[in-house]
C-alpha positions, -999 to 999 in steps of 0.1 A, spaced: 523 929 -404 528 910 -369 495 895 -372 504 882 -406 536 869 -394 518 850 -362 496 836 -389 517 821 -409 533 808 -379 505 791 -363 499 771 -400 533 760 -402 533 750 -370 497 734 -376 516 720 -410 545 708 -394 520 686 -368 503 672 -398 535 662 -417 551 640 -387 558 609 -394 531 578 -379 550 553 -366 547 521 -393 525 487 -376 542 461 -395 511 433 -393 524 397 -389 528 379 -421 519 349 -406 509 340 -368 517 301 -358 482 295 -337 489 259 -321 517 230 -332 509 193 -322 519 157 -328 498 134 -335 494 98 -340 485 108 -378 470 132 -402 430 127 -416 421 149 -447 390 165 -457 382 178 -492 407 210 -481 415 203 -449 435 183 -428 430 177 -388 456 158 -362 443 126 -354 450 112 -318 472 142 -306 498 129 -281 537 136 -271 544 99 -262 542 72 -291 548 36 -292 573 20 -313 550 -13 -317 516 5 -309 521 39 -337 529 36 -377 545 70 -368 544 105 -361 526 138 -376 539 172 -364 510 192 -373 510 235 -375 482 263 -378 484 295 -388 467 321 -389 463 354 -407 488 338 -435 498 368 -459 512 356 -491 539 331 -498 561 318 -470 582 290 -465 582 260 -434 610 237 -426 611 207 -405 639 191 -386 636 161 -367 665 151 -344 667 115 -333 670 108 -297 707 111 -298 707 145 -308 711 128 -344 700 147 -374 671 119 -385 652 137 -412 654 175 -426 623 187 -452 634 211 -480 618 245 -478 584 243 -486 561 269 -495 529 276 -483 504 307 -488 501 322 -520 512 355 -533 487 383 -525 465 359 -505 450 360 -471 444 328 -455 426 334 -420 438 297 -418 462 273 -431 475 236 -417 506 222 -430 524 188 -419 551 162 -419 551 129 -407 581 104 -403 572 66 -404 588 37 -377 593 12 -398 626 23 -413 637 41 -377 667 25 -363 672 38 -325 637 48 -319 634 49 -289 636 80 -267 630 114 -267 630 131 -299 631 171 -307 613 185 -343 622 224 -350 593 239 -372 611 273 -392 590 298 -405 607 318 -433 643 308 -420 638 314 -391 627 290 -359 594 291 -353 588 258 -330 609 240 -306 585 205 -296 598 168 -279 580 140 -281 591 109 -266 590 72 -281 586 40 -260 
């Protein structure tokens, strides 16, 4: 009888070990890699690339500027928002959520973009602050400056 009873001990004890909770890895949904501005945006087929990355543009030298994202390891559908604050501290331009991925899709890599134009920029001139969010939340804080 007590070796039964230390038996059924030891595999409950065995069962309990086997029953404890792992501790849950939540994997990144989506991993910025590098954000840059750039003098503009060239396209291929699929892709896109920064052309002329900088931080300082020139009003009569640049058509604009491209604030340009990678991610990486992109799981399903997500949403970026840009804000671009003049040099004032002046709300200038502010994208809508837009959605990138695709539900039950893994992109090892994804770009995504927006550009403002200086053409129709009054008070250019200065530094300038774009906030990139990622689901709501913000992702990127970057300044470029404008001579």
């Amino acid at each position: 009888m007590r070796a039964s009873a230390l038996f059924l001990a030891v595999i409950m004890a065995a069962a309990c070990l086997r029953l404890a909770p792992r501790p849950v890895v939540d994997e990144p949904q989506a991993v910025i890699d590098r954000h840059v501005f750039a003098a503009g945006v060239d396209r291929t087929g699929d892709w896109a690339v920064p052309r002329g990355e900088k931080s300082v543009f020139l009003e009569n030298g640049d058509a604009g500027v491209a604030s340009f994202l990678s991610l990486k390891n992109l799981r399903d559908e997500h949403t970026l928002t840009w804000t671009w604050y003049g040099p004032g501290g002046q709300l200038h331009r502010e994208t809508g959520p837009i959605m990138i991925g695709r539900p039950g899709l893994v992109f090892d890599r994804y770009v995504a973009w927006d550009e403002i134009g200086f053409s129709d920029v009054p008070g250019l001139r200065g530094r300038w602050t774009v906030v990139v969010r990622l689901d709501g939340a913000a992702a990127v804080t970057a300044r470029f400056e404008v001579r």
